[in-house]
C-alpha positions in Angstrom: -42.9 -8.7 0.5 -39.4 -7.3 1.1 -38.5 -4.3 2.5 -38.0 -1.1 0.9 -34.5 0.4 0.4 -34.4 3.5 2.1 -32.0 5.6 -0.2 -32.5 8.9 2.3 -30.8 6.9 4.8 -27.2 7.6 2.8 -28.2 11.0 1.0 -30.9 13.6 2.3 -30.0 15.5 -0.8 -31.2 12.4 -2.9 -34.1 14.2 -4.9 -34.5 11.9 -8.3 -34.3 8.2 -8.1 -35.6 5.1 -10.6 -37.8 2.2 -8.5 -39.6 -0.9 -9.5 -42.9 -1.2 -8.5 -43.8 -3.7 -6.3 -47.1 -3.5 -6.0 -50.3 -1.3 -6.1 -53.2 -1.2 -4.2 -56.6 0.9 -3.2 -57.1 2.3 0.4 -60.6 2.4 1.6 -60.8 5.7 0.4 -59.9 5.1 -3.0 -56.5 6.5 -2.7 -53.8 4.4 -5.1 -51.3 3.2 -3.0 -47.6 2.0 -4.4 -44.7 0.0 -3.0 -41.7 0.4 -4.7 -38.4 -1.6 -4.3 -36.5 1.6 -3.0 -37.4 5.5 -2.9 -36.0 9.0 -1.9 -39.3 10.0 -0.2 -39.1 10.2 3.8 -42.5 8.7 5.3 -44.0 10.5 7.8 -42.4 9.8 11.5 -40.1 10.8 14.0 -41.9 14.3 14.4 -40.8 14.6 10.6 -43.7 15.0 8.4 -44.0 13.2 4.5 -42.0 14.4 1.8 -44.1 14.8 -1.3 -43.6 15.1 -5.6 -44.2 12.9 -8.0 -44.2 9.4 -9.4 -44.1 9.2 -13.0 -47.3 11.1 -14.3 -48.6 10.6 -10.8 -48.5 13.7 -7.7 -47.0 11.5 -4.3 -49.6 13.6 -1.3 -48.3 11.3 1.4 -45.9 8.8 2.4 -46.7 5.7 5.1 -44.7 3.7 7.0 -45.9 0.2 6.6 -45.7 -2.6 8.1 -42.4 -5.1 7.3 -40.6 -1.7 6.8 -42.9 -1.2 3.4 -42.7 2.6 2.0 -46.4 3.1 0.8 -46.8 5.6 -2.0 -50.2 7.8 -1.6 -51.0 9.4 -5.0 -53.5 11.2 -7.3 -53.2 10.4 -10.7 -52.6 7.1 -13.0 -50.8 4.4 -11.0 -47.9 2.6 -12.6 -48.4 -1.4 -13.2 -46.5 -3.9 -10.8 -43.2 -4.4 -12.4 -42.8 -1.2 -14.5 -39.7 1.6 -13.5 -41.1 4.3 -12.5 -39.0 8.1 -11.7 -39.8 9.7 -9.1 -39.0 13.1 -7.8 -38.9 14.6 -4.4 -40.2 18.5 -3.8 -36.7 19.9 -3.0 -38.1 23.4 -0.8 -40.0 21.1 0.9 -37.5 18.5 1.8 -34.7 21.7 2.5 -37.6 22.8 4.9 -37.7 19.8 7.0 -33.6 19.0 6.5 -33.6 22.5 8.1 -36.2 22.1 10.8 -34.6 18.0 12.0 -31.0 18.9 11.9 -32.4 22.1 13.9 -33.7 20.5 16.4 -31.1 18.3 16.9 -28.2 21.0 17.4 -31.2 22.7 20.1 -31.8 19.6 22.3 -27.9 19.4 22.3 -27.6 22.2 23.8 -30.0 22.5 26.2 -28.8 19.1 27.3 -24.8 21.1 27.2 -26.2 23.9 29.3 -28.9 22.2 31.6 -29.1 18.4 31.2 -32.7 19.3 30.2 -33.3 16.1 27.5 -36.0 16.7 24.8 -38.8 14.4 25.4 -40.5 15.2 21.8 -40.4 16.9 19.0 -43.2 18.2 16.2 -42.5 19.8 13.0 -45.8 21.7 12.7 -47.1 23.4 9.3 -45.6 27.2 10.5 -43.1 26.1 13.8 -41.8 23.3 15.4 -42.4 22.2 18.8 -39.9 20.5 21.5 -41.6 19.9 25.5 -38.3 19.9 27.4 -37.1 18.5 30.7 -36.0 22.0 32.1 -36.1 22.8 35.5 -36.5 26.8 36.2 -37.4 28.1 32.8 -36.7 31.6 32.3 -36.5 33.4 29.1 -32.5 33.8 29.9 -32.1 30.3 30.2 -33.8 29.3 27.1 -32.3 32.2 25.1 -28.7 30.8 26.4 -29.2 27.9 24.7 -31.1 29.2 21.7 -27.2 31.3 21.6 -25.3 28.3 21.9 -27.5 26.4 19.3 -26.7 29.1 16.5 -22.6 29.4 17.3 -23.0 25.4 16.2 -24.9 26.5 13.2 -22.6 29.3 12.3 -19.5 27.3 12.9 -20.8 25.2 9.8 -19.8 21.5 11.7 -19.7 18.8 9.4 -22.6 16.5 10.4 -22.1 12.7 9.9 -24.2 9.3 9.1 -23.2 6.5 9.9 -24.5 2.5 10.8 -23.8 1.0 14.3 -25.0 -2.1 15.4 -26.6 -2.4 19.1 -23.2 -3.5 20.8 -21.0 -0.5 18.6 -24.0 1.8 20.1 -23.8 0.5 23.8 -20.8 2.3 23.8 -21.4 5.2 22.3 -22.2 8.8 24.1 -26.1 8.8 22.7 -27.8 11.9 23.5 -30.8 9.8 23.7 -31.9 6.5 24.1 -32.5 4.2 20.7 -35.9 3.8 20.1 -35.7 0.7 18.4 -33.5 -2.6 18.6 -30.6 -3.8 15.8 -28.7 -1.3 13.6 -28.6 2.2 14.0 -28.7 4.9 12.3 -26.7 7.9 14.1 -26.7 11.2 13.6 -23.4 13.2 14.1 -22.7 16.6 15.0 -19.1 17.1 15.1 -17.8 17.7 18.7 -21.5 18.1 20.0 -23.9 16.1 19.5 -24.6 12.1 18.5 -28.3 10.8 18.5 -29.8 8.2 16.9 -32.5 9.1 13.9 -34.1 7.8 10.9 -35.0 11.2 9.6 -33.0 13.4 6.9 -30.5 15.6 7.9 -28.0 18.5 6.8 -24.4 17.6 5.5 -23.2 20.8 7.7 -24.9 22.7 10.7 -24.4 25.7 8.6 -27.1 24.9 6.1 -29.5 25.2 8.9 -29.3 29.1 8.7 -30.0 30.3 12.1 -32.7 29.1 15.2 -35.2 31.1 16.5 -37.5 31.0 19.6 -41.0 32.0 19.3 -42.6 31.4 22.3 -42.5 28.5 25.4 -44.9 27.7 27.8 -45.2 24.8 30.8 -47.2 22.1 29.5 -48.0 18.4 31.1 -44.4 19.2 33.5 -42.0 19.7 30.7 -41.3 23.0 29.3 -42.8 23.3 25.6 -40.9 25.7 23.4 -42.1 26.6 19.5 -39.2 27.6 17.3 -38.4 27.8 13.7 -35.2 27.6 11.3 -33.4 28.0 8.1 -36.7 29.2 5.5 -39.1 29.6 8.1 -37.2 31.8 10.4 -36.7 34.6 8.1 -40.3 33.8 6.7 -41.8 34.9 10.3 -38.8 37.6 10.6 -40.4 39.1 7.5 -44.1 39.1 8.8 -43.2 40.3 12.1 -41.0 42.9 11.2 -43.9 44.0 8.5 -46.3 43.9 11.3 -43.9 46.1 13.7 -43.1 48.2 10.9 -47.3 48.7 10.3 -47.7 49.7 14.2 -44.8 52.3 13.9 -46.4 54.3 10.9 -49.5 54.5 13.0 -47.2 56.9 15.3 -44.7 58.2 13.5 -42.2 56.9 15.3 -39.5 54.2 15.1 -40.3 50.5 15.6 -38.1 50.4 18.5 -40.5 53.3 20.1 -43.8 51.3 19.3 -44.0 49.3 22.5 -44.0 52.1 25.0 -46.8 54.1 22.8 -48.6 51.2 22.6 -49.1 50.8 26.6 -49.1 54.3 26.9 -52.5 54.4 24.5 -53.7 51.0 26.9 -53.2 53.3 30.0 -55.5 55.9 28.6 -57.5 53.6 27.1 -58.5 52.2 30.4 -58.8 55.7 31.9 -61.2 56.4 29.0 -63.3 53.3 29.7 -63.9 53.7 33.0 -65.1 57.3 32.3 -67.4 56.5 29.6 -68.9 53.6 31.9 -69.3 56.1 34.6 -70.8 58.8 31.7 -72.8 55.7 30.2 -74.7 54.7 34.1 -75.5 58.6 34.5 -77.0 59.0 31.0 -79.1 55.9 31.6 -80.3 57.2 34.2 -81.7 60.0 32.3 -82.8 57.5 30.1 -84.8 55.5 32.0 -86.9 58.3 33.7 -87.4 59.3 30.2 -88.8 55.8 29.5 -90.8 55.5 32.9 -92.2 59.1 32.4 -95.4 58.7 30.5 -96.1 55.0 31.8 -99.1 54.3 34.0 -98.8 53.3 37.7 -98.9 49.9 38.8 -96.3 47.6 37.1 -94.6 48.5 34.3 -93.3 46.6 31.2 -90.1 48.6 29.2 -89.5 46.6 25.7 -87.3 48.1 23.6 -84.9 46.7 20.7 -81.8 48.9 19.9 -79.3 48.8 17.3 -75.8 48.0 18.1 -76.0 48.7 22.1 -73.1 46.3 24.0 -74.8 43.9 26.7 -73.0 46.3 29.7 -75.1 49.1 28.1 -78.7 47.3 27.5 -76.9 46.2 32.0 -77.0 49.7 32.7 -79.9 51.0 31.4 -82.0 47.4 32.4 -80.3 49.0 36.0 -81.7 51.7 36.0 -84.8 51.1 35.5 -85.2 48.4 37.9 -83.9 51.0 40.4 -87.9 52.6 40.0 -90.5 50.4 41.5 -92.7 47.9 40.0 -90.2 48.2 36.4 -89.8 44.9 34.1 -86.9 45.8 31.9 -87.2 43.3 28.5 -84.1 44.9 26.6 -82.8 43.7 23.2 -79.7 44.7 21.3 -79.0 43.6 17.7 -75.3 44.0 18.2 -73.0 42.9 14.6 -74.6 39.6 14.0 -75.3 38.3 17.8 -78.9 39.1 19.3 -78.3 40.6 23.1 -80.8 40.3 25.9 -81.4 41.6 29.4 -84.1 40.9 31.5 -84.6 42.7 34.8 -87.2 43.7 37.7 -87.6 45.4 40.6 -87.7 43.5 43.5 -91.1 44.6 44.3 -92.0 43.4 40.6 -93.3 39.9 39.5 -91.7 37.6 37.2 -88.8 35.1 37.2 -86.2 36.8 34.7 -84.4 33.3 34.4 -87.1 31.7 33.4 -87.7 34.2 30.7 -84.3 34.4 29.3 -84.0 30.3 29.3 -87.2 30.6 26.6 -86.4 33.8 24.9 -82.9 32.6 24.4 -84.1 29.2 22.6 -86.0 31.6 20.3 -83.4 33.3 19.0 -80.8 29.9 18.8 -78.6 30.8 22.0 -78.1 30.8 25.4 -78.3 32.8 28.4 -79.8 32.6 32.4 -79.0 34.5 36.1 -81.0 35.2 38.8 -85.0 35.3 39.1 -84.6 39.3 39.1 -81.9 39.7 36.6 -80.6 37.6 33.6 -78.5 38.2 30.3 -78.2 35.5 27.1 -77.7 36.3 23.2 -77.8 34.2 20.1 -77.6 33.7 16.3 -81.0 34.9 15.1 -81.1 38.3 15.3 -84.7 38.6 13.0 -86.2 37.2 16.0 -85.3 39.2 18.4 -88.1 41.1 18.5 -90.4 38.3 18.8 -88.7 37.0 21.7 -89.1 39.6 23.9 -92.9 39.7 22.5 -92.6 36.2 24.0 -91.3 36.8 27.3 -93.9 39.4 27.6 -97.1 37.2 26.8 -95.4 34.6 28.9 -95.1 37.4 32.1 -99.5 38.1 31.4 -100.4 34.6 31.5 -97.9 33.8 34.7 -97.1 36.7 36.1 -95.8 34.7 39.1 -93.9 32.5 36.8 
């Protein structure tokens, strides 16, 4: 079957095109698949994902790169017959999003390879960012936001970007960013005065149609340096949400969004303060607590069960601590807490019982997990109606092996 003719390769601004079908056929899962004898649509590849639009009365959801550089045609809806000419059209905000997002990245690695000879290794166009792991030595926010700098003066000087067709000898001798990845003709991407790479993928006619390049985060991953950004549409799409977002913070103080930072860790500061003061409150009052538990109980060795509503596992901690601080105390505490069950099992140390044990079976009763130490152990799960019952468990368990 011959190969299809590419017509993104000469215009990435190529959105309506006629094609004769070549052939149609089913994938396994009943998806209609067509080959035509030349389309507009970019198949997934090179980081890039699909385009998509339509095909006649049909809806194109994906793109594939076949084998014997075949374009296969995923779509829903009636499939045209082998032979016919079919229109199709390409979803233009989509295809601007990626043209953005490509020709992006390329202006980015170029100049991180300008200021650092740090190459890009790979590159993602992701569903909200795009990723590229870099080859940078010493990343520092500085350094990354240098080139991010550099990559938008390219962008605003609107350079003319150019395609052209080189043969393997013509690009022997050529400055390549990169390496080709594959042998024969190639297609090169050219950024006037800065940048020449070889790509299959589409591409702006000018930097300036990119908009502007934004950095949203980097991190070290598997050696390289792995930094999200966005451009064009989706960089004043997050702009938007984060500046809502900061805007939403603000009001909750009154005060500029400039200011919300410092209030915010000035609440975190005085949150922690707080916290440690109510644990400190929380350990005295169950001490109270648990002498108010233990005071009508009879000697000898004394089972506490009790099931509270919406009481954290440090709380059900500290009062199962202070109880086990009296002697001969077995502390079976529940919590239904939102829609988790919480559990803590304790004893004294002159008490019987391994609280383990207990918690390993009263955990399966309630569809979770937990464990710790013969004397204390914590767990939780899904079924909060049967909380109660698993601690009724644990406590017919402890009179028929008390020693357990």
């Amino acid at each position: 079957m011959p190969a299809t003719e590419r017509l993104y390769y000469h215009d990435s601004r190529l959105l309506e095109f006629e094609a004769c079908v070549i052939s149609v056929h089913e994938r396994e899962d009943g998806q209609q698949v067509v080959t035509l004898d030349r389309t507009a649509f970019y198949p997934t590849g090179g980081g890039q994902p699909t385009d998509t639009g339509t095909l006649g009365e049909a809806r194109v959801v994906d793109c594939i790169d076949a084998d014997h550089e075949e374009v296969w045609h995923v779509i829903q809806g009636p499939a045209p017959g082998v032979g016919a000419t079919v229109h199709g059209r390409v979803d233009w905000l989509r295809r601007l999003d990626h043209m953005q997002q490509h020709t992006g990245q390329h202006i980015l690695s170029a100049a991180f390879v300008r200021l650092f000879d740090a190459p890009t290794r790979s590159f993602r166009v992701l569903e909200h960012e795009c990723e590229i792991d870099v080859a940078l030595d010493d990343p520092t926010d500085e350094r990354i936001e240098q080139a991010v700098d550099l990559a938008n003066q390219i962008i605003w000087e609107s350079r003319p970007i150019k395609i052209s067709e080189v043969t393997a000898d013509e690009a022997a001798s050529l400055p390549l960013r990169k390496e080709p990845a594959r042998e024969g003709e190639l297609r090169v991407i050219e950024i006037a005065d800065f940048d020449l790479t070889p790509c299959g993928g589409t591409h702006a006619k000018s930097t300036g149609e990119v908009g502007v390049i934004a950095v949203r985060s980097w991190e070290r991953a598997k050696g390289l340096v792995r930094i999200q950004f966005m451009a064009g549409i989706r960089a004043l799409t997050d702009y938007r949400k984060a500046n809502r977002s900061a805007c939403e913070v603000a009001s909750f103080f009154s005060a500029g969004r400039e200011d919300s930072p410092a209030l915010v860790d000035k609440i975190i500061e005085e949150n922690k303060k707080l916290s440690h003061r109510v644990s400190e409150l929380e350990e005295l009052a169950s001490r109270v607590e648990a002498t108010e538990l233990l005071k009508d109980t009879d000697s000898g060795t004394r089972v506490i069960t009790m099931v509270f509503p919406n009481r954290s596992a440090d709380s059900l901690k500290h009062l199962a601590q202070a109880l086990i601080a009296h002697p001969q105390v077995i502390a079976l505490l529940g919590s239904r807490d939102g829609d988790t069950a919480r559990l803590v099992f304790a004893r004294s140390p002159d008490a019987p019982g391994d609280m383990n044990a207990l918690m390993r079976r009263a955990c399966s009763v309630i569809d979770g997990r937990g464990g710790g130490r013969p004397d204390m152990a914590q767990g939780g799960g899904k079924n909060v109606d049967q909380l109660a019952a698993a601690i009724e468990d644990a406590v017919t368990s402890l009179k028929s092996n008390p020693v357990q």
